[in-house]
N, C-alpha and C positions, 0 to 999 in steps of 0.2 A: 682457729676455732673449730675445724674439723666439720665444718660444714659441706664439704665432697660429700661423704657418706653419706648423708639426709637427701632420699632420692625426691619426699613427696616436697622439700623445701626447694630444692632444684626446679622441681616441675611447676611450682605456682610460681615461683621467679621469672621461668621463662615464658608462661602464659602472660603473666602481667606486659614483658616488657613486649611482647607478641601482641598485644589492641593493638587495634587500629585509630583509637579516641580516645577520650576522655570517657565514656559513658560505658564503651565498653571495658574498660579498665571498676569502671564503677560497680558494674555486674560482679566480675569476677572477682572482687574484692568483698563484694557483701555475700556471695557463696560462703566465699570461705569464712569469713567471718562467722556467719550461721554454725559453720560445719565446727569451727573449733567450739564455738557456744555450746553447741551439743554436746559433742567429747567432753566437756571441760563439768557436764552434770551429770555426767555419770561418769566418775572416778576407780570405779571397781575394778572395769576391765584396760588403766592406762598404765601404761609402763613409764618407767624414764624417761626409755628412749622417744616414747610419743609426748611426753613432757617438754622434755625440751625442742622437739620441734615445733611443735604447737608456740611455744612461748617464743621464736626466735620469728615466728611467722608474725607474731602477733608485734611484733619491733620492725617489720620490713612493711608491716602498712602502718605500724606510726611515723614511717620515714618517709613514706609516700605519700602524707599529708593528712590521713584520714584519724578518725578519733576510735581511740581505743578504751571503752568503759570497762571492759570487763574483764576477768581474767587475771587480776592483780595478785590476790589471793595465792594464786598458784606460780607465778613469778617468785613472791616472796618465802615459798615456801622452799622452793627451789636454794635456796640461801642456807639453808636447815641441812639440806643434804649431803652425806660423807663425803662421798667422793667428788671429787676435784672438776669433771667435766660438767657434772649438774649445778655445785656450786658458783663457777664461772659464768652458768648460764643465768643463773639468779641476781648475780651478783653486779653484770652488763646488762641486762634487759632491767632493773632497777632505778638502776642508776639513772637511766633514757627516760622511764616511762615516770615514774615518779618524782613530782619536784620537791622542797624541803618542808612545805607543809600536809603532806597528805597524811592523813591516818595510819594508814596503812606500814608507815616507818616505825611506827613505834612499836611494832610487834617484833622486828627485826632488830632491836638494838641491842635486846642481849647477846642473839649470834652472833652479830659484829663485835661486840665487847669480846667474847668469848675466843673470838677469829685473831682477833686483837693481840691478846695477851696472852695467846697458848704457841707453840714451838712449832708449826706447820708454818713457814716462809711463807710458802706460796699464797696458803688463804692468808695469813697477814697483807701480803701485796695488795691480794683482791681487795680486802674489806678497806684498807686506807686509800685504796683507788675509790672503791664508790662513796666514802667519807668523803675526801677531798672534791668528789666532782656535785656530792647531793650539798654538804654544808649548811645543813639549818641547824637552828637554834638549839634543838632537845638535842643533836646529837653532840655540839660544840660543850652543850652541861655535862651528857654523860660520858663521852671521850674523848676528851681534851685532855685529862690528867694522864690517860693511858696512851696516849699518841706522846705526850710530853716523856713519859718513861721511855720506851720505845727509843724516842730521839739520842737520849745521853746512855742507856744503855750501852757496856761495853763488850756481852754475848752477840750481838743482833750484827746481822752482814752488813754491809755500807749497803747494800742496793734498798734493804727495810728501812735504814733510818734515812736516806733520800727521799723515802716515799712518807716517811714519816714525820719531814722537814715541812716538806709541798704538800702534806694535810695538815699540818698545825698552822702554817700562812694561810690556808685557804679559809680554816675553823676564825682565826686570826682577824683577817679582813671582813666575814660577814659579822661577827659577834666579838669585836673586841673588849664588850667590856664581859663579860661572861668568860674569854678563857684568861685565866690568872696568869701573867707573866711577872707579876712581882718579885724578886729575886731573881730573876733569870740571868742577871748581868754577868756575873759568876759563868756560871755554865756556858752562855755563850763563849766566853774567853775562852775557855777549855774545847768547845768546840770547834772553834778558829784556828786551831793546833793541827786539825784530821789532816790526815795526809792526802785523804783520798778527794783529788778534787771534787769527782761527781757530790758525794756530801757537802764535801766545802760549798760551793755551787746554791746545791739548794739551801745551806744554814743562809749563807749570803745574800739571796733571796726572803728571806725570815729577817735578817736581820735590818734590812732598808724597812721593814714594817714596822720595826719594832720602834729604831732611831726617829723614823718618820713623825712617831707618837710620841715619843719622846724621849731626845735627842742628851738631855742631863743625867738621865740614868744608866748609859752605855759608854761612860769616857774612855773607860778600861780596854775599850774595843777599836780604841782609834792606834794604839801603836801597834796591834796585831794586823788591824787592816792594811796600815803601810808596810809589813814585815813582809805581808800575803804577796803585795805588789813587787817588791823588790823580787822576792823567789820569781814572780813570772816574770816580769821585763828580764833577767837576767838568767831564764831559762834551767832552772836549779830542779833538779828533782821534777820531771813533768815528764808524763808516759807519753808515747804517739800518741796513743790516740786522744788525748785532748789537747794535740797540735793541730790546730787549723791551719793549712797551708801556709805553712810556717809560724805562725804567729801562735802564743801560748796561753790556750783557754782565752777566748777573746771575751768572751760572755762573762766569766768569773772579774776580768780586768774593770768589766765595763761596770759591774755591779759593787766591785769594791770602789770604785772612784763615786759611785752615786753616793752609795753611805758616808764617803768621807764630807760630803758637798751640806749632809746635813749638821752637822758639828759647826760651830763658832769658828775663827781663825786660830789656827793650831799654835800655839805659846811652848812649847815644849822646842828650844831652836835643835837636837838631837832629832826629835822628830822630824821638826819641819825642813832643815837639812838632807833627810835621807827620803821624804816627800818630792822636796822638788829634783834630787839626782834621779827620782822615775822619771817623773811628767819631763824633765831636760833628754831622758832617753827618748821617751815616746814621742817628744816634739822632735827630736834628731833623727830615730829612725823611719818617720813614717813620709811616704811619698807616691806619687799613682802610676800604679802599673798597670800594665796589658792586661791581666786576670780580673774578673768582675769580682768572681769570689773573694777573693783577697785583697780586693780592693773595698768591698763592704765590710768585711771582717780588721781590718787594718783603720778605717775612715771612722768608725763605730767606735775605737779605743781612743781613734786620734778626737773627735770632736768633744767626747766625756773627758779626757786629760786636758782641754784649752775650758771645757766649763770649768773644771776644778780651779786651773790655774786663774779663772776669775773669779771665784770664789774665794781664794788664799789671797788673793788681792796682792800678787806678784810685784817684782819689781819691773821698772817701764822695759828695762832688755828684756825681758822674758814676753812682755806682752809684744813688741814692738816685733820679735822672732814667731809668738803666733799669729800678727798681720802678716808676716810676710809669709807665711807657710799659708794661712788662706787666701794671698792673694795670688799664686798657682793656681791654686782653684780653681778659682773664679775665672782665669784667664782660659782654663781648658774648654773642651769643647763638648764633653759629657755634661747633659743635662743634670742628673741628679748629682752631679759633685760639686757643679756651681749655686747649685740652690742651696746645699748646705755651708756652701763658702761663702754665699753671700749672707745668708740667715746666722752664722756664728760673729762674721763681722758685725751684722747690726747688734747682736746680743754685746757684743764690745764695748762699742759706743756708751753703752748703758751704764755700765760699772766702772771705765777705767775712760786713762786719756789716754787717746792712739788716737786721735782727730788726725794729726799731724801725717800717723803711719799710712793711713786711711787714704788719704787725698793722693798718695803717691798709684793708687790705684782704681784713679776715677774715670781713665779712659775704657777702661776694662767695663766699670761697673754701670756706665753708661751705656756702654753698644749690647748691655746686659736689657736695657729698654728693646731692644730690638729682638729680643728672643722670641723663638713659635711658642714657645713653653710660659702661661700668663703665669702660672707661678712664680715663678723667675724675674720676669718682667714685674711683677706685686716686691718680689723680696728688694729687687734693685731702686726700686721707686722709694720701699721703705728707707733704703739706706743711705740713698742719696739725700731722701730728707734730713736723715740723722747726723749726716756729714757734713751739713752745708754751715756756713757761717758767712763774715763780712769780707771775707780775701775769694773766696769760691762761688758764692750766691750769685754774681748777675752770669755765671756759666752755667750751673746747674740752672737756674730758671731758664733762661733761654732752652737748654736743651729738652726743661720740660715741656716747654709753649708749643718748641719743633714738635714733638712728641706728641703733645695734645692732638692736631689733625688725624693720626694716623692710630689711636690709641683705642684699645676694645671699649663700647661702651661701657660695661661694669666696670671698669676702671678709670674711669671719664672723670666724676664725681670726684674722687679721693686725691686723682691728680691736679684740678682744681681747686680742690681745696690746700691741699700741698703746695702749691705754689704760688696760692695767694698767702698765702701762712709766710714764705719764706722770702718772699719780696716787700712784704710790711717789715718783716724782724730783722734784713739786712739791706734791706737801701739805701743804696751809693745817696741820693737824692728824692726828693717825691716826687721830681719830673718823671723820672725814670721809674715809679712806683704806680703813679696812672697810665703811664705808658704800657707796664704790665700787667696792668687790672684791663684797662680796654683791649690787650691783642686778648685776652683770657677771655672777656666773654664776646669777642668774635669768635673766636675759635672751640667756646665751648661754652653759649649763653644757655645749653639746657642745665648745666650741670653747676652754674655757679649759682651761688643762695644767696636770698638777699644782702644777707651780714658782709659779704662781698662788695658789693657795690654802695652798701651803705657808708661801709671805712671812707671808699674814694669820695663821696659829699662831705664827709666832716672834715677829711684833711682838705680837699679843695679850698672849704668854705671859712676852717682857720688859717687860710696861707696864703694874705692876699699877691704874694707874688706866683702864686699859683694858677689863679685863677682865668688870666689869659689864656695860658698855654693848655688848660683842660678844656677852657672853652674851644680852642681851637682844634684838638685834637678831635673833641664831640662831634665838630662840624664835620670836618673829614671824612668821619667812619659812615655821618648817614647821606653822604653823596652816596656810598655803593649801592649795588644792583638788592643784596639780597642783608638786612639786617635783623639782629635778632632782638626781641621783645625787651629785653633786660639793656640792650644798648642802649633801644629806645625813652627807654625810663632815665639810664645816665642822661643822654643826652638831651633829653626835655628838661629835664633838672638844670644842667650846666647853663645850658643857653639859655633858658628863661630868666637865670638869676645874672648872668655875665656875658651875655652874646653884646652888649653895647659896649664892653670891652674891643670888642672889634670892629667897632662899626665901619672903621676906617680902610679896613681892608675887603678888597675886591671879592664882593659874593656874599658879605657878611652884612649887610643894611639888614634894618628890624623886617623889613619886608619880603626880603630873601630867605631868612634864617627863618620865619613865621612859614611859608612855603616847603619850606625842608622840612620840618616839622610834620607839617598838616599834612603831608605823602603818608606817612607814614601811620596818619590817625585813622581810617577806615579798618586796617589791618591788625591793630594789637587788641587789646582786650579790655573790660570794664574799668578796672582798677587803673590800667594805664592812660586810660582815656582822661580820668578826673585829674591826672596828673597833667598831659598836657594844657587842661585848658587852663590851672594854673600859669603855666610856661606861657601860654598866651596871653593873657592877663598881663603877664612880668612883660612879657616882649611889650604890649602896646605902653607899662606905664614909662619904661625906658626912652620912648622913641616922643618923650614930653617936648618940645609942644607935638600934639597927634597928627601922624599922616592919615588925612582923610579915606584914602581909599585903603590903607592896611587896618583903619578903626573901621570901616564897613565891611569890610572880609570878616574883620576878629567878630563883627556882632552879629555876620550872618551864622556863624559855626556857634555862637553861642546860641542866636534864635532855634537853630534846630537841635539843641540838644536840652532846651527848657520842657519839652516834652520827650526825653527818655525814659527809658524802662526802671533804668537803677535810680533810686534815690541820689545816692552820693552825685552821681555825674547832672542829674535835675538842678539839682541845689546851691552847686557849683555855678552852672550856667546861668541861673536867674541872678545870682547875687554879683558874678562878674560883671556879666551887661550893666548892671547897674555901678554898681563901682568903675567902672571901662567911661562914664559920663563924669566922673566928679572931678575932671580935671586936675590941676595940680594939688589938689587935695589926695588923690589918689596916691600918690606920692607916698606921703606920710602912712596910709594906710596897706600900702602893698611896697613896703619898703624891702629891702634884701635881709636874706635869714642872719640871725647874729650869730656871732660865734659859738661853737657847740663846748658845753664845758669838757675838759679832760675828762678822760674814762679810758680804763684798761678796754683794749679791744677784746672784743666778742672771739673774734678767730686766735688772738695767743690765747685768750684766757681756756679757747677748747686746746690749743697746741699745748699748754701746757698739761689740761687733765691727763690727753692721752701720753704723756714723756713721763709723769708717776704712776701707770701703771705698765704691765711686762709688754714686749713689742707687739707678741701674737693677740694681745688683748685691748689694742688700746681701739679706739672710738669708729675708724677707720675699719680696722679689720673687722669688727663685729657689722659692720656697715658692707664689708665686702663680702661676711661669708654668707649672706643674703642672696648674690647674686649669683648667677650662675651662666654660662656659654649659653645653655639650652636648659628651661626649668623644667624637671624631671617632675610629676605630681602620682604618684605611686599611693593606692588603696590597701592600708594594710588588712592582714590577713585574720585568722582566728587565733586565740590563746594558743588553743592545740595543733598550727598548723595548717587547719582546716581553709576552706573558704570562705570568703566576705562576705557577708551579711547581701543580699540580693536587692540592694539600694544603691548600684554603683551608675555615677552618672559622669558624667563630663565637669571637674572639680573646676572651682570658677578662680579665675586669675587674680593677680593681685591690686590692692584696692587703688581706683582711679585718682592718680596724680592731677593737683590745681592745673586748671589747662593751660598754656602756655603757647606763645606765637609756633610759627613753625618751625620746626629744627633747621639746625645748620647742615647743608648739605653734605655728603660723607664727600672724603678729600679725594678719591682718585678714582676713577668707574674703572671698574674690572669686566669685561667680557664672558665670563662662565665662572659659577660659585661650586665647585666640588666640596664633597663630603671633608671639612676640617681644613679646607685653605685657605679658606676666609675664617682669620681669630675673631671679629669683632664678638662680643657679646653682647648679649640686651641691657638695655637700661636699666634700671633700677624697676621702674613701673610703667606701665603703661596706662596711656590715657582711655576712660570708659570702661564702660562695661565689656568686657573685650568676648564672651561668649555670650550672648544675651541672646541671639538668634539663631545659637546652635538649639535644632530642635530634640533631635530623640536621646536620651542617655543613652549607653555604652550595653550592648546587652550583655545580660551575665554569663553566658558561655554563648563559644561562635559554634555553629554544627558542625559537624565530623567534615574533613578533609573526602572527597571524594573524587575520581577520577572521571569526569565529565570529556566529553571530546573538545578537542581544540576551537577554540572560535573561528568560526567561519564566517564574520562578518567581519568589518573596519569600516571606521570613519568614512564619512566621502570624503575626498582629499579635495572636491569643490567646493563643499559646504562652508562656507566664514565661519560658520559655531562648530567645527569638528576641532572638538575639544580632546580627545585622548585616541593614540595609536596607539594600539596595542601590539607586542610582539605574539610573533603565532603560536610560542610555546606557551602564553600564560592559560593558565586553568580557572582562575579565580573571574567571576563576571561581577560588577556593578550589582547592588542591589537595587540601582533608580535609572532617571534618565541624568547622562553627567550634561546633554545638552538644557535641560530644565534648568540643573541645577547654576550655570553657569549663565542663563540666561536672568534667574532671580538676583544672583549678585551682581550681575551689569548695574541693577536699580538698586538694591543696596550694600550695606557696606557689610553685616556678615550673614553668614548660613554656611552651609555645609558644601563645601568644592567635589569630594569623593566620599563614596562610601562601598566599599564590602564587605562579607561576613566576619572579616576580621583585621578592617580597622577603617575607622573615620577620619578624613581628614576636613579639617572646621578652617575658616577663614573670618577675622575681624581687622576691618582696616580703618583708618580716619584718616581723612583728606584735606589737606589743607593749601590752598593754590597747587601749584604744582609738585609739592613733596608730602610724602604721607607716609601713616607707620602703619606698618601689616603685620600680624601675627596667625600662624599658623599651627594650627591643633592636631597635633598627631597622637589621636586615641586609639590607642590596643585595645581592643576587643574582647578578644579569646584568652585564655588562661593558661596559654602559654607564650613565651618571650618572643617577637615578632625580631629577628636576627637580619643581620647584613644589611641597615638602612642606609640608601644613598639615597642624598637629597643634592638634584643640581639644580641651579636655579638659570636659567639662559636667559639676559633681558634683551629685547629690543635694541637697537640703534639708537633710539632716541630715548632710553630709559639707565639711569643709573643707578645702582642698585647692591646693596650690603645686609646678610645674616649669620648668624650667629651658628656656630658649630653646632651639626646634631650629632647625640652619641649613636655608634653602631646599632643599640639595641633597645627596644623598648620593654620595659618588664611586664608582664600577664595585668591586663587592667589598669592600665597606670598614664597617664599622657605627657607628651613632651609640647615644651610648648617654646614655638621661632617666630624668634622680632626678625623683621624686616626692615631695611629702612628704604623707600625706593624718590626718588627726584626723575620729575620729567623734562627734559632739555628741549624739545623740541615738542610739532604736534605733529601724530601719525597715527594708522588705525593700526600698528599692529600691536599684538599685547607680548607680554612675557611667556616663558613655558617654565612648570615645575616637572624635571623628569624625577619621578619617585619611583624607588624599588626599595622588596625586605622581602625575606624568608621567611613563608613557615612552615613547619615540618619536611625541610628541603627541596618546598616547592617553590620556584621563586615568582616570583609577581614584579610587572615593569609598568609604568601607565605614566603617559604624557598628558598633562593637564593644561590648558590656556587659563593664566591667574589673571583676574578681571582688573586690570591695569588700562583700563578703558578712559578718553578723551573725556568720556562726559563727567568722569569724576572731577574731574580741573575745573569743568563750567561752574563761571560765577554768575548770580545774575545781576542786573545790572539796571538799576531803576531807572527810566527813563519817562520824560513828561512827555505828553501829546504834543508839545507846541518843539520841543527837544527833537522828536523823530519826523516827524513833518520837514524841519528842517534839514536832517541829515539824508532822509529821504530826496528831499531835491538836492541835495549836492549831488549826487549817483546820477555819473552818463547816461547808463542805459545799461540792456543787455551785454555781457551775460549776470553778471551783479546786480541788475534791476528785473528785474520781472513783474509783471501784474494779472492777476486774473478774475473775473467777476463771474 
């Protein structure tokens, strides 16, 4: 563009990229701006040559974010002008500055017409370049028809009617019903003949629009497009240079196999004969080599030739040859070639029957669970689902249950669901069916939904040979140390309705099993509560004639719950006591549940929604692409560019999930959490208001970077609250006290851990006995991207602890936001440390933080009577556990 010569365009270039800020960058951007204003009203004394620099100025601070009102006029005017270096300038600063509704366009359309249709190449290029990239309405009415000449023209160079292809697609896709391609069928045909691929290329590009729209008006165009293909697979007539490292015109292959994919199944067997000798070449020739190039270039033809060949709905050898060519794939060790080996597989599944070919490569697709890349590990989960049937299902479920423990939160959920899905639809037996709904929500009762645990009651409760063996399994799971809410609820159900199925066996008396139970009542929640004291209720009517002292237990637990807070669990409690006295009349009235009528289950009947529609879309995915390693919450910007609106605060999380017992502990404590080696990601939601007592919003710019002298204080390394060491080169200081700040969160659960001029970090935790979920608020500040973020997280000895990847960078004003999951094993005073570092403007910043992981958060308290503590008071020796002072 000959921008060397333009010395004062140079010079604001280099002042601009010369600030030191933001602000000073603001100055010298509104000089200049002034300065061209001026020039630009008194037009007498300007030349060209000041024209066009002025205008090229006036496009490097609409690129530098700022708004540009004025000066259009003369942009567009620039358009008008003979020669070639002013028109170009018109023609690209147009294009940028103005979108397809301005005014301002419609002054310009007849020079574009006129640019159009006159014998100057070059301005034709120009004017279908800014055509094709502005694309609105008025100009798709008034040149469309002249772009359409242009195309079939047999005067015009192939480089005019390429541009003239890739402006009628672009005219095309924004106003299809405005440019006329009626009759076009014809002509296409004729232009399928070019030799020249670059044209070919872009007609080919036109023509997947056109087919797209409609597919019955272009038949004529399906044996030219297999003609097209033979020439390339078999390398006929094709220049170097639209050989890609060997492979010919991959882009042209890639695009005539899409067009063929829109067409019905091809019935012409001439055709469809000289169809499949390509795709039988491409499936023959392609395999992974050492070149990345030509391995994406080669992978690119090969995955659009196995869509087609599912699309012609092939015979089973062809398809059963494209399993085994993706299951190389999948078995390599390159991440993005198994993701596409594995995602072309699942698309298989869908259309044809290769189950059979499939399973031959389940050891593969399995250890595919195991990858760092969740991608990957999402495609393999999808496919193993899709694989599985009655000869496979108790191996893939098992390997997903292993799985479960070790599996990212965001993918917790779907895996759960998946393989309650696939243990209903293929069970050997129902033994073996509650056996995998209870390891399922041990091992992941946040993520399993009710409709889960509801299946295992109706089949229990229509299968009296069932009902032992779940009852005994229930019993089992709540001997352990640490059980989840959702067991609880199984298990209160099972046992209250059939725990005297066992009476006989050691530890299972009404009295025993009522004990097991009641552990567990202080700790779960409202809803679960009214549930147990059913199960007690059932327990006491079972144990007919009444054991006196388990009928005084059951009516003390009910006496104290006739005045709770909830209705439901009130109402409950009075009417039990009362029914709990009617003797064997009680019988009759708290009899066991009758059988549930038949009914299609809840979970095929979603398995099935999500199998009629595409893989990437079923119920699941839309459910996945929700979550994310680290939620990124980014402010957007101005229409033109510009900056947000000066309302930017700390964006509030997402909304508070029904509270639920406490999680299941994460499977294996790790020792130090570096940046990305720990995959798990966050939950789906978190419970509460997760920023409720971050106090200040995000200010709208951080102040200039300045070079202040090194700190010359640190922590006392005696002090218990020396909360952050600082390394001696950092320049950035606290804008608070971080010992204040750390001393406020000891007593609650958020507020703000760190803060400097350019970035806040926020803390919101809930504590529930000994494990609790923490969330972590990394707010950018400043208005520019906060680079090189290492987030390590070091727990304690006696702390175990799991988050979610943060990404490298955070964008100008935007927050990230890290679930935590941390379990306390022990008691001790020492806390965690976050060592947090990030760049900006290549200054780095390092800061050691103590996260408030403190003892007293675990304190429960613990209601005790006067006559209670008196007593436990005198059991106490003496000193040093006894002390007194008056």
């Amino acid at each position: 563009m000959a921008l060397s010569g333009m010395r004062g365009l140079s010079v604001f270039i280099s002042d601009v990229r010369n600030c030191q800020n933001k602000e000073q960058e603001r100055v010298r951007v509104d000089k200049e701006l002034a300065n061209i204003r001026t020039r630009f009203k008194n037009q007498r004394g300007l030349t060209p040559y000041e024209k066009k620099k002025y205008v090229w100025k006036m496009l490097y601070i609409y690129m530098l974010g700022y708004d540009v009102d004025f000066g259009h006029m003369e942009t567009v005017a620039l358009i008008s002008a003979p020669k070639y270096a002013e028109k170009q300038v018109g023609y690209i600063v147009t294009s940028c500055l103005l979108n397809e509704n301005h005014d301002f366009l419609r002054l310009v359309i007849n020079t574009v017409r006129n640019d159009i249709i006159g014998r100057n190449e070059t301005f034709q290029c120009l004017a279908l370049t800014m055509v094709g990239n502005v694309g609105g309405r008025e100009f798709s009415e008034s040149l469309a028809p002249d772009v359409q000449k242009l195309l079939v023209s047999n005067t015009c160079r192939p480089l005019v009617r390429k541009k003239a292809a890739l402006c009628l697609l672009r005219l095309y896709r924004k106003n299809p019903d405005v440019v006329n391609v009626e009759g076009w069928s014809q002509q296409m045909v004729q232009l399928l003949d070019e030799r020249d691929l670059g044209v070919l290329t872009a007609v080919m590009s036109l023509l997947v629009a056109l087919v797209a729209s409609n597919p019955d008006g272009y038949w004529s165009c399906l044996p030219k497009c297999v003609h097209i293909l033979e020439r390339l697979t078999r390398n006929q007539d094709i220049l170097q240079e639209y050989t890609y490292y060997g492979i010919p015109s991959p882009w042209l292959q890639v695009k005539t196999m899409r067009v063929l994919q829109y067409f019905p199944v091809v019935e012409d067997p001439n055709v469809r004969r000289g169809l499949f000798d390509v795709l039988q070449r491409i499936l023959v020739g392609t395999d992974v080599v050492k070149n990345v190039n030509k391995n994406n270039a080669s992978h690119a033809v090969l995955f659009e030739a196995i869509a087609l060949v599912m699309h012609l709905d092939a015979d089973q050898e062809m398809m059963s040859q494209c399993v085994a060519l993706l299951g190389k794939f999948v078995a390599v060790r390159e991440p993005n070639i198994r993701y596409l080996g594995l995602e072309n597989m699942t698309r298989m599944l869908l259309v044809a029957d290769v189950n059979e070919s499939i399973k031959k490569h389940q050891a593969h697709i399995i250890s595919s669970l195991k990858d760092p890349d969740i991608s990957i590990r999402r495609r393999s989960l999808d496919l193993l689902y899709g694989m599985c049937d009655i000869s496979n299902a108790k191996d893939i479920v098992e390997e997903l249950l292993q799985y479960l423990t070790t599996a990212d939160f965001g993918i917790r959920e779907e895996l759960a669901l998946k393989a309650a899905i696939l243990a209903e639809k293929f069970a050997p037996n129902l033994a073996w069916y509650v056996e995998v709904i209870l390891q399922l929500i041990e091992k992941a009762g946040d993520f399993v939904s009710d409709d889960i645990w509801y299946r295992v009651v109706q089949f229990v409760t229509n299968n009296d040979d069932l009902q032992a063996f779940a009852a005994a399994k229930a019993r089992d799971y709540l001997d352990k140390p640490a059980v989840h809410e959702t067991m609880v609820k199984v298990a209160g159900y099972l046992l209250g309705e059939y725990s005297h199925l066992l009476a006989r066996r050691p530890g299972c008396s009404p009295k025993e099993v009522f004990h097991i139970i009641h552990d567990k009542f202080p700790t779960v929640t409202t809803p679960t509560k009214a549930l147990l004291l059913s199960a007690y209720v059932k327990i006491l009517m079972h144990s007919q004639p009444p054991d006196q002292e388990l009928q005084a237990q059951v009516d003390e637990v009910f006496k104290r719950c006739e005045s709770f807070i909830d209705a439901e669990v009130q109402q409950r409690a009075v009417e039990y006591i009362i029914l709990s006295h009617k003797g064997p009349s009680m019988v009759d009235i708290m009899a066991e549940m009758p059988k549930f009528p038949e009914r299609q289950s809840a979970l095929i009947k979603r398995a099935e929604d999500a199998e009629g529609e595409p893989t990437e879309m079923s119920a699941t995915k839309l459910r996945q692409r929700q979550n994310s390693m680290a939620l990124v919450v980014a402010d957007p910007g101005s229409a033109n560019g510009g900056l947000p609106p000066p309302s930017l605060a700390l964006p509030e999380p997402p909304p508070p999930a029904p509270e639920t017992a406490a999680p299941a502990a994460p499977a294996a404590p790790q020792s130090a959490y570096a940046n990305g080696t720990n995959k798990a990601p966050a939950p789906a939601a978190t419970n509460g208001d997760l920023l409720g007592d971050l106090l200040a919003p995000l200010a709208l710019e951080a102040p200039p970077i300045s070079t202040p002298s090194p700190l010359t204080q640190s922590a006392d390394p005696g002090e218990p609250l020396a909360l952050a060491l600082y390394d001696q080169q950092n320049q950035i200081k606290p804008i608070g006290s971080i010992e204040d700040w750390f001393r406020a969160l000891s007593l609650k659960d958020s507020g703000v851990l760190y803060e400097d001029p350019y970035i806040q970090i926020g803390i919101k935790s809930e504590w529930r006995e000994a494990q609790a979920k923490m969330v972590l608020f990394l707010g950018n500040k400043h208005t520019a991207p906060l680079v090189n973020i290492r987030v390590l997280i070091l727990p304690a000895p006696h702390l175990k602890m799991q988050f979610s990847r943060v990404p490298d960078t955070i964008p100008p004003r935007a927050q990230v936001q890290v679930p935590v999951e941390v379990t306390c094993l022990s008691a001790s005073r020492e806390t965690a440390v976050l060592d947090f570092s990030y760049t900006i403007s290549t200054l780095p910043v390092n800061v050691k933080l103590r996260l408030p992981t403190l003892m007293n958060k675990i304190f429960q308290a613990a209601p005790v009577s006067a006559s209670d503590f008196v007593a436990h008071w005198r059991a106490i020796a003496g000193p040093p556990t006894k002390l007194q002072e008056v």
